[in-house]
Phi, psi and omega in degrees: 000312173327305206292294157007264166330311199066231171280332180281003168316311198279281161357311153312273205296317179305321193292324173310326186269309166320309185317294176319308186270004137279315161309333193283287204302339190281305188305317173296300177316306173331269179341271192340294190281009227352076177278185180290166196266132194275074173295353177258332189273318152304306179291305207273357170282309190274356159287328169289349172295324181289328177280296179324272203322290188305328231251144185259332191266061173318277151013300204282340169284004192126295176299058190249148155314101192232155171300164169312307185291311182275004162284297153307316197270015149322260170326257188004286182312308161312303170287317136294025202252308173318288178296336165250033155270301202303283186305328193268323175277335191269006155320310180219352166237015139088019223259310193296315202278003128318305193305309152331245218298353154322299177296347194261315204286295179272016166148123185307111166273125191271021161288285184246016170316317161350300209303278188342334190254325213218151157322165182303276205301326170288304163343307181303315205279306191299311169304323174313309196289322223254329174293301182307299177313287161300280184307288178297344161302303195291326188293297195288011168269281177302304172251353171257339203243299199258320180292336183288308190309315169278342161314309196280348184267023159233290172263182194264152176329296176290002177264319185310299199291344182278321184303315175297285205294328179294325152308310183304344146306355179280346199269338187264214169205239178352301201312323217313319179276324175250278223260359170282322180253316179304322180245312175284318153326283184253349174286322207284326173291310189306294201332312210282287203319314178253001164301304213098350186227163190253345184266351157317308199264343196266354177266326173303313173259043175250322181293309184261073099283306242262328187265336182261338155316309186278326182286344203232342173312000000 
């Protein structure tokens, strides 16, 4: 089976038991906060659980391994790329600390659902960990890792990446104009695009949840 696979087998087997164990915490989360039902989160685990499962060349989605040093400063760039759309838009025009009180008030989100049970610093930690691990991980997994990845094997980088983040935007409201597609869209498709990975932007945009969560708190 090893040879079968090569390197990505063992990849294969780590993406599987994540994919899994997000489905398991999203279901637990769901119950626990009895939030809205995460139905974007659910689509993008289990289709990519189904394309991992079929696809023998994974690697092309995205799914690489990067050294430490070209991981961080991967992220580092992401992540200040993210804070800074954040700082010039959210000033005035207010949309994530909307996005908050959207999730607490008219229906429990299992992202920031959290705030509502526990202190600020536990509050923090669990959106950082339960975000990265889970929430944001199924997005940049999904539209960034296997949909950019099957894009790019047709059209050119910038159609590809622009084409990804405007779907990926059906999934938001606020979001839809600015931070879906302008900061989680497209910086995060350059990031993956020119990384190879997916995982640079899912530790950037776990942090700026983690930072604008502590700003809005």
């Amino acid at each position: 089976m090893k040879e079968k696979f090569g390197y990505d087998y063992s990849i294969h087997q780590i993406l599987t038991i994540w994919i899994m164990g997000s489905l398991l915490a999203t279901t637990v989360a769901f119950i626990f906060l009895q939030a809205d039902f995460p139905f974007f989160i659910y689509l993008n685990l289990i289709l990519s659980l189904i394309i991992v499962f079929k696809s023998k060349r994974i690697h092309q989605f995205g799914i690489n391994i990067l050294p430490a040093k070209k991981l961080v400063l991967f992220a580092f760039v992401n992540l200040v790329s993210i804070l800074m759309v954040y700082l010039l838009i959210e000033p005035w025009a207010h949309i994530y600390e909307k996005l908050l009180e959207i999730s607490l008030e008219q229906g429990v989100d299992i992202t920031f659902g959290w705030i509502l049970y526990y202190p600020k610093i536990i509050t923090l930690l669990i959106v950082l960990i339960f975000g990265g691990f889970v929430t944001i991980f199924s997005e940049e997994l999904f539209f960034r890792g296997i949909l950019e990845g099957y894009l790019l094997q047709k059209w050119s980088p910038g159609r590809a990446i622009a084409v990804q983040s405007i779907i990926f935007s059906v999934e938001g409201l606020l979001y839809i104009i600015f931070y879906s597609i302008i900061v989680i869209g497209i910086i995060n498709g350059i990031i993956v695009y020119k990384s190879k990975s997916i995982f640079p932007s899912v530790i950037a945009a776990s942090f700026a949840n983690f930072i604008m969560v502590i700003f809005f708190l």
